[in-house]
C-alpha positions as CSV (number, residue, x, y, z in Angstrom):
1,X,0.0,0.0,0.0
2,X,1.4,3.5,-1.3
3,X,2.0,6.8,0.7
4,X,-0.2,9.1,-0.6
5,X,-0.2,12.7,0.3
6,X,-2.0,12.9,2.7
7,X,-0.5,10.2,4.4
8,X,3.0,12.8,4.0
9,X,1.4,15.5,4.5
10,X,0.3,13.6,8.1
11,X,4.0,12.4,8.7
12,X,5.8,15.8,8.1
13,X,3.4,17.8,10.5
14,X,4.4,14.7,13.5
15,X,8.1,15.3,12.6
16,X,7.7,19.2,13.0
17,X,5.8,19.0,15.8
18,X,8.7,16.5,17.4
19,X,11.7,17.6,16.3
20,X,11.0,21.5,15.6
21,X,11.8,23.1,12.5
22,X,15.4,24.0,12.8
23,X,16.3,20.2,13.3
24,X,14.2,19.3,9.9
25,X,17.9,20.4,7.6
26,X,19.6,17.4,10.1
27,X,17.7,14.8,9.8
28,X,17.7,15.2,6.3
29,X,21.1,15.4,5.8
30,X,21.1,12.2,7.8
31,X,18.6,10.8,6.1
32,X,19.9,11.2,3.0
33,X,23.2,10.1,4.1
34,X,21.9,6.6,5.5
35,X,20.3,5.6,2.1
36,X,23.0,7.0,-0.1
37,X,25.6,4.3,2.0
38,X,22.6,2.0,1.8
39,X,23.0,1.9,-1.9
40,X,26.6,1.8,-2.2
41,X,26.7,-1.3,0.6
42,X,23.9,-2.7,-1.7
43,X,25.9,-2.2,-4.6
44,X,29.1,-3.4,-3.3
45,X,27.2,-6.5,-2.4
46,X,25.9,-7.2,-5.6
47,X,29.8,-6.3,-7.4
48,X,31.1,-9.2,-5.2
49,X,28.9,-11.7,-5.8
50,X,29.2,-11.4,-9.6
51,X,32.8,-11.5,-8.9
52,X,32.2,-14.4,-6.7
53,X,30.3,-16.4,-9.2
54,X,32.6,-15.8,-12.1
55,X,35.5,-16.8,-10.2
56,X,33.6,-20.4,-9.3
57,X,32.7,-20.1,-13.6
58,X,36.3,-20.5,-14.3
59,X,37.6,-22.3,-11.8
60,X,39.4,-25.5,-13.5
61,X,38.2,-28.8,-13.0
62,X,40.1,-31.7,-12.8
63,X,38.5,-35.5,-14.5
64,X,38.0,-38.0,-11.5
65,X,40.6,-41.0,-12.2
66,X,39.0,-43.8,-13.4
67,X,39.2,-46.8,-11.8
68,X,38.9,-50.4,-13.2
């Protein structure tokens, strides 16, 4: 279910009335800053396992020894 704007509009006035207006430039800036390293841990995560799974790709295998 979607945030509308009224449902926003709801949030913002609870974080005004909480935090005051002159800490609104903070927690955005911290807010920003936590999804931005989100992404970039996210992204990091994703580089290694490519990395990961193209190492096991070429990995040489050896034949089993046959046995009589």
């Amino acid at each position: 279910m979607p945030l509308g704007w009224p449902e926003l509009a709801i949030i913002l006035v609870v974080v005004v009335i909480i935090f005051g207006v002159g800490k609104l430039p903070e927690i955005g800036g911290a807010l920003g800053k936590g999804i931005k390293e989100f992404k970039t841990n996210v992204d990091e995560e994703a580089d290694a396992k490519v990395v990961e799974t193209k190492e096991v790709a070429t990995k040489p295998t050896t034949p089993a020894k046959e046995e009589l």
